[in-house]
NULONU-6824 format. One record per atom (N, C-alpha, C): x, y, z; residue number from 1; atom name. Coordinates in nm, 2 decimals. Layout:
BEGIN
> X; Y; Z; NUM; CA
...
This chain:
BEGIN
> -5.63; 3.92; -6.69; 1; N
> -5.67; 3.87; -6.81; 1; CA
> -5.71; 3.72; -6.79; 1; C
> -5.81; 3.67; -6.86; 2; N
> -5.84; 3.56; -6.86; 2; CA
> -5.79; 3.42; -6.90; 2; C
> -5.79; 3.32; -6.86; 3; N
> -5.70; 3.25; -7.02; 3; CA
> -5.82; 3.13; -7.02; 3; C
> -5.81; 3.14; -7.17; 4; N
> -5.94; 3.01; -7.21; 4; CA
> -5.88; 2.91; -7.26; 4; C
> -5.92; 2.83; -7.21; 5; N
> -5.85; 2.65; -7.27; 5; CA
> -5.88; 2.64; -7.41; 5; C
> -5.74; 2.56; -7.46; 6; N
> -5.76; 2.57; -7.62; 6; CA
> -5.85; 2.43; -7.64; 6; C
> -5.95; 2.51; -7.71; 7; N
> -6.05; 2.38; -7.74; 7; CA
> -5.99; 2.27; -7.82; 7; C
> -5.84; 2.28; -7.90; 8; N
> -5.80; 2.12; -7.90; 8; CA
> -5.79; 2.07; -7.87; 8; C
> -5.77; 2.06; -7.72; 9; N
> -5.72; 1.98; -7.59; 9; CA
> -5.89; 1.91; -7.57; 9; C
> -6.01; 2.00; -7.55; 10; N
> -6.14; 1.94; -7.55; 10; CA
> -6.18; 1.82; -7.65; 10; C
> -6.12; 1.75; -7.62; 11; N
> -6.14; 1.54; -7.70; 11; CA
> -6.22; 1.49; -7.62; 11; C
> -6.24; 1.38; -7.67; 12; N
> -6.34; 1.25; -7.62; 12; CA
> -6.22; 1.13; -7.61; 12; C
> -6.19; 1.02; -7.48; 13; N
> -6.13; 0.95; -7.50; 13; CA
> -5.99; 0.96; -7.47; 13; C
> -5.98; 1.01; -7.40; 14; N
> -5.85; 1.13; -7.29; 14; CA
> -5.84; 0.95; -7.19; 14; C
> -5.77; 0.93; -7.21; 15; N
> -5.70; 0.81; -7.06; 15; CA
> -5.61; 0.85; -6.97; 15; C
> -5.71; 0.87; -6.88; 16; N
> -5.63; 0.91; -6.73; 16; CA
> -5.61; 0.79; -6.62; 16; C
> -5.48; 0.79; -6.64; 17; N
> -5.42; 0.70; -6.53; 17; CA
> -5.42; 0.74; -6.37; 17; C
> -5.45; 0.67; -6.23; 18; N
> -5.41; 0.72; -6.15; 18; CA
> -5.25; 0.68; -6.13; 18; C
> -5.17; 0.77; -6.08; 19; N
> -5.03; 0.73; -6.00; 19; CA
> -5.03; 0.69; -5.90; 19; C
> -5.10; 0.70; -5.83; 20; N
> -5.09; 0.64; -5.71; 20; CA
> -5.14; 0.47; -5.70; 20; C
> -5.25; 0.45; -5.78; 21; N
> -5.28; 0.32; -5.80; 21; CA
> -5.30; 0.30; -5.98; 21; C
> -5.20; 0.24; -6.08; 22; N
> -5.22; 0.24; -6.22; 22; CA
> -5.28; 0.14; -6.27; 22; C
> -5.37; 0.08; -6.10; 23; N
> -5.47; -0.04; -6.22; 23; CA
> -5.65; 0.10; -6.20; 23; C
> -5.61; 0.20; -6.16; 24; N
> -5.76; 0.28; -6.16; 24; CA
> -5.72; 0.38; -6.27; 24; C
> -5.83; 0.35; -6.33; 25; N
> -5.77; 0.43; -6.52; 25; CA
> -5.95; 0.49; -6.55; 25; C
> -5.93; 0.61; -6.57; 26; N
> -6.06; 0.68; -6.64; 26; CA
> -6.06; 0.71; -6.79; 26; C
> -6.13; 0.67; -6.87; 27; N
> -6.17; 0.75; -6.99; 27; CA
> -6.24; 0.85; -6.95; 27; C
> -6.18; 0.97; -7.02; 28; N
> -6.24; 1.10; -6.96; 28; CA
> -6.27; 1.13; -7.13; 28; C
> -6.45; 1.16; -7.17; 29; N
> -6.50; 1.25; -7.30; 29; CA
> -6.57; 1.37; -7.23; 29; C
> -6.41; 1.38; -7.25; 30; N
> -6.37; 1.58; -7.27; 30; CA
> -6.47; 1.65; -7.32; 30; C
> -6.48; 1.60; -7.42; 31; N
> -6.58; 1.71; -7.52; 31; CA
> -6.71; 1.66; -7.48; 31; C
> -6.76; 1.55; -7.50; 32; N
> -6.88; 1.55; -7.43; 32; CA
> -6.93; 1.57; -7.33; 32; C
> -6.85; 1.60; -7.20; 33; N
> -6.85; 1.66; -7.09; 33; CA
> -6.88; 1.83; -7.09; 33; C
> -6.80; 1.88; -7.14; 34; N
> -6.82; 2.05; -7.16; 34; CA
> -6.94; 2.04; -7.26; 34; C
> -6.94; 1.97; -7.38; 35; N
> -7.10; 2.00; -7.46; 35; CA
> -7.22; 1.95; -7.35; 35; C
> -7.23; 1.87; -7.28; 36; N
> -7.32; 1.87; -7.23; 36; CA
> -7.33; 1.99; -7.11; 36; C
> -7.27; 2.02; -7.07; 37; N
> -7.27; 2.13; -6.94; 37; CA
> -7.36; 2.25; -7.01; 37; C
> -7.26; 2.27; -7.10; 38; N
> -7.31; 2.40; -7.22; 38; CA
> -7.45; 2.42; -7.24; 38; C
> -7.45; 2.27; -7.27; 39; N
> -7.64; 2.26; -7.36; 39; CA
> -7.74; 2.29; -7.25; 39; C
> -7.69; 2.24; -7.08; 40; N
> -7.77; 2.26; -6.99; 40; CA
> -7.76; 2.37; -6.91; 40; C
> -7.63; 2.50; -6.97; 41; N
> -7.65; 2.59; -6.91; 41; CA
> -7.75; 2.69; -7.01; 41; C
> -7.80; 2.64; -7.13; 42; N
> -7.88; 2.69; -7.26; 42; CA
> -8.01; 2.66; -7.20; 42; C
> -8.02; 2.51; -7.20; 43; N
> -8.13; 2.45; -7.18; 43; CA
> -8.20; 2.49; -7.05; 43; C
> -8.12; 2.52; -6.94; 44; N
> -8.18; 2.53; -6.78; 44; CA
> -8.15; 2.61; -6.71; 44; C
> -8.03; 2.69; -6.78; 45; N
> -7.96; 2.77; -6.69; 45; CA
> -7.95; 2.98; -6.78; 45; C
> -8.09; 2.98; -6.86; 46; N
> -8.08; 3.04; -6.93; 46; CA
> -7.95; 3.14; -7.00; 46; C
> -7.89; 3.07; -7.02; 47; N
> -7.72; 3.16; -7.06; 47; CA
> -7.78; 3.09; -7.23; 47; C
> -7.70; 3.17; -7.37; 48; N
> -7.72; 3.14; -7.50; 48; CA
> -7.60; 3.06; -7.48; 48; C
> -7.57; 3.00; -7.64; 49; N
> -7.47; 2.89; -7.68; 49; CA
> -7.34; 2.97; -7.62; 49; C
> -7.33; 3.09; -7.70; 50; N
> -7.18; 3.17; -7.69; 50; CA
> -7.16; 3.15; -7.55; 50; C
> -7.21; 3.23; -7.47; 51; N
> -7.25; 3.27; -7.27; 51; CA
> -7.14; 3.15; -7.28; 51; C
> -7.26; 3.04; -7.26; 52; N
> -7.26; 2.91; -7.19; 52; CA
> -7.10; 2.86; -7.24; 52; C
> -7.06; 2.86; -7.37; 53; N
> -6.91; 2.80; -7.37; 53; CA
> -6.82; 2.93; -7.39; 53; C
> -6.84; 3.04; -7.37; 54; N
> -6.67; 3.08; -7.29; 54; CA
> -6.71; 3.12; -7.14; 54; C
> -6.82; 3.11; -7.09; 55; N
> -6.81; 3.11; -6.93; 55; CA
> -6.71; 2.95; -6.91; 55; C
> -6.76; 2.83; -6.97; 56; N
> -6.70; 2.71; -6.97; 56; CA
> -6.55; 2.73; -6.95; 56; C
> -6.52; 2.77; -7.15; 57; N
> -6.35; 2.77; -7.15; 57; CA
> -6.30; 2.90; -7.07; 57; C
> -6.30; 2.93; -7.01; 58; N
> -6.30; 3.03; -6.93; 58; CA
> -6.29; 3.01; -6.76; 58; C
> -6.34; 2.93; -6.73; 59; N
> -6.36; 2.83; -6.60; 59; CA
> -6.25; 2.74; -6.54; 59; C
> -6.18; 2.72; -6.41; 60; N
> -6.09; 2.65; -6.39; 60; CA
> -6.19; 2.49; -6.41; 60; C
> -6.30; 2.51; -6.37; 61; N
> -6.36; 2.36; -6.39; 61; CA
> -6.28; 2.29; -6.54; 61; C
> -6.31; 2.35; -6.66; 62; N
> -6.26; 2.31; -6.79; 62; CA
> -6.10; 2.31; -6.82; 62; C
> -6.04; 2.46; -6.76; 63; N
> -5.92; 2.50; -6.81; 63; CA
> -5.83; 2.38; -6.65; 63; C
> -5.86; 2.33; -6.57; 64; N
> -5.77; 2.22; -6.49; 64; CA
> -5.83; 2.10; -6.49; 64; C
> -5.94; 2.08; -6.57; 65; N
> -5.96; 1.92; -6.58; 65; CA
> -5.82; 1.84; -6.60; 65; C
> -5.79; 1.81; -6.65; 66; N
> -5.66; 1.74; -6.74; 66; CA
> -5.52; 1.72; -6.62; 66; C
> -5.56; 1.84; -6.52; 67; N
> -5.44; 1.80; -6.42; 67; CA
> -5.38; 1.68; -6.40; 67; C
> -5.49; 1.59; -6.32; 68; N
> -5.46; 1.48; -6.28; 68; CA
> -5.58; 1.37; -6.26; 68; C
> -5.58; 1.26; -6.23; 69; N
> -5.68; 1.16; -6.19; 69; CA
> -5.76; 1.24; -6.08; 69; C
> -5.67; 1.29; -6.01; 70; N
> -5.82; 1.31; -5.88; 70; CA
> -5.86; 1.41; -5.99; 70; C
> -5.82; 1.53; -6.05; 71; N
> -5.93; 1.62; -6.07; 71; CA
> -6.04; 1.57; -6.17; 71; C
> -6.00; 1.49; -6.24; 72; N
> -6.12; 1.39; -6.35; 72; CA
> -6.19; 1.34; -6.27; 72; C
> -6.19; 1.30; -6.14; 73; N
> -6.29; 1.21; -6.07; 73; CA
> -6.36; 1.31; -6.00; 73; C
> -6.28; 1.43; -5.93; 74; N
> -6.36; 1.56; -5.87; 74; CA
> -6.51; 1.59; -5.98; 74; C
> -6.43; 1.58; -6.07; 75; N
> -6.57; 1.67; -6.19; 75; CA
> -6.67; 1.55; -6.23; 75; C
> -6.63; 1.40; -6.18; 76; N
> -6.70; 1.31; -6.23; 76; CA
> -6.80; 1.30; -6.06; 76; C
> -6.76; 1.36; -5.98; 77; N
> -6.84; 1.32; -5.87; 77; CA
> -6.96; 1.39; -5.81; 77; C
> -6.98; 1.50; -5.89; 78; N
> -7.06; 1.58; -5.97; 78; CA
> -7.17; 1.57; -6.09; 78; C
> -7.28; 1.57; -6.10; 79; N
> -7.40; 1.57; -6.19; 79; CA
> -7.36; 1.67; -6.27; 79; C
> -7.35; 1.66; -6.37; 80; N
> -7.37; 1.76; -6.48; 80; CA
> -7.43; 1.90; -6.46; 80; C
> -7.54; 1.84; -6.44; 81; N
> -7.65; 1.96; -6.40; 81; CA
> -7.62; 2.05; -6.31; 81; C
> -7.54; 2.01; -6.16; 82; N
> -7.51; 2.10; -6.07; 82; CA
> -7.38; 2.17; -6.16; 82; C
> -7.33; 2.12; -6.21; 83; N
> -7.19; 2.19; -6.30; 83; CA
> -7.25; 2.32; -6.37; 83; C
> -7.36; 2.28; -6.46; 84; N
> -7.40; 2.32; -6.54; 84; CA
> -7.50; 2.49; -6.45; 84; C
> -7.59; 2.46; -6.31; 85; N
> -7.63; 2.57; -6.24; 85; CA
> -7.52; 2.63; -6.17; 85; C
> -7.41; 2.59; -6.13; 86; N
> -7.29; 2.65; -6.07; 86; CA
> -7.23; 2.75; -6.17; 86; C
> -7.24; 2.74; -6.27; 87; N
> -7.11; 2.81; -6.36; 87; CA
> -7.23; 2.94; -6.46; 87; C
> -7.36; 2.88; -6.46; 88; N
> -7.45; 2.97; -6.50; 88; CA
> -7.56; 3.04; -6.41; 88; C
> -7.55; 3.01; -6.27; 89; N
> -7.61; 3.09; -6.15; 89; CA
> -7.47; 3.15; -6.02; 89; C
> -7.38; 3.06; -6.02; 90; N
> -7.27; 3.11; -5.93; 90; CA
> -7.29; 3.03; -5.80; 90; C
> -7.24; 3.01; -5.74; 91; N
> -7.20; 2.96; -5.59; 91; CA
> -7.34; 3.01; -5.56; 91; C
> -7.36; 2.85; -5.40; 92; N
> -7.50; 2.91; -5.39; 92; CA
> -7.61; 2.94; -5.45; 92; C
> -7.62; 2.89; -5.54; 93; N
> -7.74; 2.90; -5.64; 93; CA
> -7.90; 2.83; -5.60; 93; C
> -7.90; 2.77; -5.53; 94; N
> -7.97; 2.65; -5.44; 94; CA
> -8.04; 2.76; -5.34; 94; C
> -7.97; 2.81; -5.29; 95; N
> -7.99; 2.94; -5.17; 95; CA
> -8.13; 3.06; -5.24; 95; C
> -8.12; 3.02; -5.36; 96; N
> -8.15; 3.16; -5.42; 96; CA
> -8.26; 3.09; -5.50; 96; C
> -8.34; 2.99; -5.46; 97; N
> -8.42; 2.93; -5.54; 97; CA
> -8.43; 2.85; -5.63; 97; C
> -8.30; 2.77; -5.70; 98; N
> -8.30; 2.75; -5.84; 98; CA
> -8.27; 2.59; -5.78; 98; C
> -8.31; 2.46; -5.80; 99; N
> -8.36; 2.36; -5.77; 99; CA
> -8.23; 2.31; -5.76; 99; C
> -8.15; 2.20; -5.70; 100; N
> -8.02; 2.11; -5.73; 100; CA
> -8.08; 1.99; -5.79; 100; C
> -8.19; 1.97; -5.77; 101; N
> -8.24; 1.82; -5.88; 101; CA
> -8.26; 1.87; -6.01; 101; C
> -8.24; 1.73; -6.08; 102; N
> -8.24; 1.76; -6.20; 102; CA
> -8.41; 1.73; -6.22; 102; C
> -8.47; 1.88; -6.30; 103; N
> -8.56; 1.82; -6.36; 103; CA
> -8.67; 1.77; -6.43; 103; C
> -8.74; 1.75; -6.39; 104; N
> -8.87; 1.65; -6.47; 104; CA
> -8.85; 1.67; -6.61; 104; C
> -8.77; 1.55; -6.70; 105; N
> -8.76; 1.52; -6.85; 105; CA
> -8.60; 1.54; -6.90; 105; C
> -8.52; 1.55; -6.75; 106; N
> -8.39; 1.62; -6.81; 106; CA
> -8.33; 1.42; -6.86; 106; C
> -8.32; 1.34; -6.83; 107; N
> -8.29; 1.22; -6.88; 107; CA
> -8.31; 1.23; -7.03; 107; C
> -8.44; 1.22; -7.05; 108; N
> -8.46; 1.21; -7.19; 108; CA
> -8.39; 1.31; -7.30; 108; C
> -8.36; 1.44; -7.22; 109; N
> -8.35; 1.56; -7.25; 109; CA
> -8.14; 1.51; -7.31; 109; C
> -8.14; 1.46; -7.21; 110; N
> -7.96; 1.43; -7.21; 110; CA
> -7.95; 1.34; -7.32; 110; C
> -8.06; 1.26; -7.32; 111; N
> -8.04; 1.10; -7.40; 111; CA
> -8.04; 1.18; -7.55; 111; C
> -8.14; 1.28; -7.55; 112; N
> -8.14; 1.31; -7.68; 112; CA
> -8.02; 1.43; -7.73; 112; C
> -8.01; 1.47; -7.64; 113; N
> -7.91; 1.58; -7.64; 113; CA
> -7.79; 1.53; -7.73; 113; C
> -7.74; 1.43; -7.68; 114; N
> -7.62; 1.33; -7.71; 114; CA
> -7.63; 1.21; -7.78; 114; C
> -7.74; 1.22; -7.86; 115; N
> -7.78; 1.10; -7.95; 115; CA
> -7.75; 1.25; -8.11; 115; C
> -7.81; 1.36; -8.08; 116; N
> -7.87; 1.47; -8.17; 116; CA
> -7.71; 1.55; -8.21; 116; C
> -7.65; 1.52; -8.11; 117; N
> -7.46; 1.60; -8.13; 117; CA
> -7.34; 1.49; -8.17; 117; C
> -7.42; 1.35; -8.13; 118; N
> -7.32; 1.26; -8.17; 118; CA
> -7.17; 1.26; -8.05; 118; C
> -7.27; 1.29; -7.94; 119; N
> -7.19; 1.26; -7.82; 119; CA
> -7.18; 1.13; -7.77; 119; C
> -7.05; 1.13; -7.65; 120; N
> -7.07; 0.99; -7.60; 120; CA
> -7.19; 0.94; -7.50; 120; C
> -7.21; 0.85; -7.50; 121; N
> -7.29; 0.80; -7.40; 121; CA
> -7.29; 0.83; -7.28; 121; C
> -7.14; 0.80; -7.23; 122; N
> -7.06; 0.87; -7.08; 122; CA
> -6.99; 0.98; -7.09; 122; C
> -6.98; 1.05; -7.02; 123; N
> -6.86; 1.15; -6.99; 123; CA
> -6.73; 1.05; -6.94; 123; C
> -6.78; 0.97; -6.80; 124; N
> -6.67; 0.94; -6.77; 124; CA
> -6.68; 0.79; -6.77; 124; C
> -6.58; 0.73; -6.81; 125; N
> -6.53; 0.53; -6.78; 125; CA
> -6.48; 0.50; -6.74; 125; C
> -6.48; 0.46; -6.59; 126; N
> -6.42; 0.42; -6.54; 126; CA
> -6.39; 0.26; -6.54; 126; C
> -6.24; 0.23; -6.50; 127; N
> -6.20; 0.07; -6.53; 127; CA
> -6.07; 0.07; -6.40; 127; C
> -6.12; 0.01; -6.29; 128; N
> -6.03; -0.02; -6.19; 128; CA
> -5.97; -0.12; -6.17; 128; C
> -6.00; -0.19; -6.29; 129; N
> -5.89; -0.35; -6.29; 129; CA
> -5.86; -0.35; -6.46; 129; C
> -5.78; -0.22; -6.48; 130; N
> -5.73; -0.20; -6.64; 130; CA
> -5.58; -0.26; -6.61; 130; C
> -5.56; -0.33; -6.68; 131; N
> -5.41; -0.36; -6.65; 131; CA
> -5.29; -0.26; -6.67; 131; C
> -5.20; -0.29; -6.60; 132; N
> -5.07; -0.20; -6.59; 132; CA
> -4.98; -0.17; -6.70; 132; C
């Protein structure tokens, strides 16, 4: 059986501390991270709205974000877009024809995507001289 992440937990504004060093601190938007994935597994990755977010909440990508600093930085080290053909073509997707760049118009496509949902600007913020 599956287990799907409870979309309360999916926030904007999540402060992740590292432990190992607590002046490296990430704002992680949660929600605007998974809505944007969604919109471009809609937009590019032909899957519908439904598809696209319970393949998401469904996903260790979404259901272990929250672990720890490194895994916020793993998902931040990552383009959207590849997030977004990975989880809506599967491993290897690149192999099988389907481009890893993002694109021609996908910028604009984002800008407006997250102007039109009242998303954040960034998924992730990073601040490595946040104080202790």
């Amino acid at each position: 059986m599956l287990v799907m992440m409870d979309e309360g937990r999916i926030v904007d504004g999540i402060r992740i501390i590292n432990d190992k060093n607590p002046r490296e601190v990430v704002i992680f938007n949660f929600h605007t991270w998974v809505e944007i994935i969604a919109g471009l597994m809609v937009k590019y990755g032909g899957k519908n709205e439904v598809e696209a977010k319970t393949i998401l909440l469904e996903s260790p990508l979404v259901e272990n974000a929250l672990k720890n600093y490194m895994a916020v930085v793993l998902r931040a080290h990552e383009v959207d877009y590849h997030w977004a053909m990975l989880y809506a073509h599967g491993e290897g997707y690149w192999l099988r024809g389907i481009d890893t760049n993002e694109p021609e118009g996908y910028k604009e496509w984002d800008a407006q995507y997250r102007k039109d949902r009242n998303l954040k600007a960034e998924s992730f913020e990073f601040d490595d001289d946040a104080p202790t």
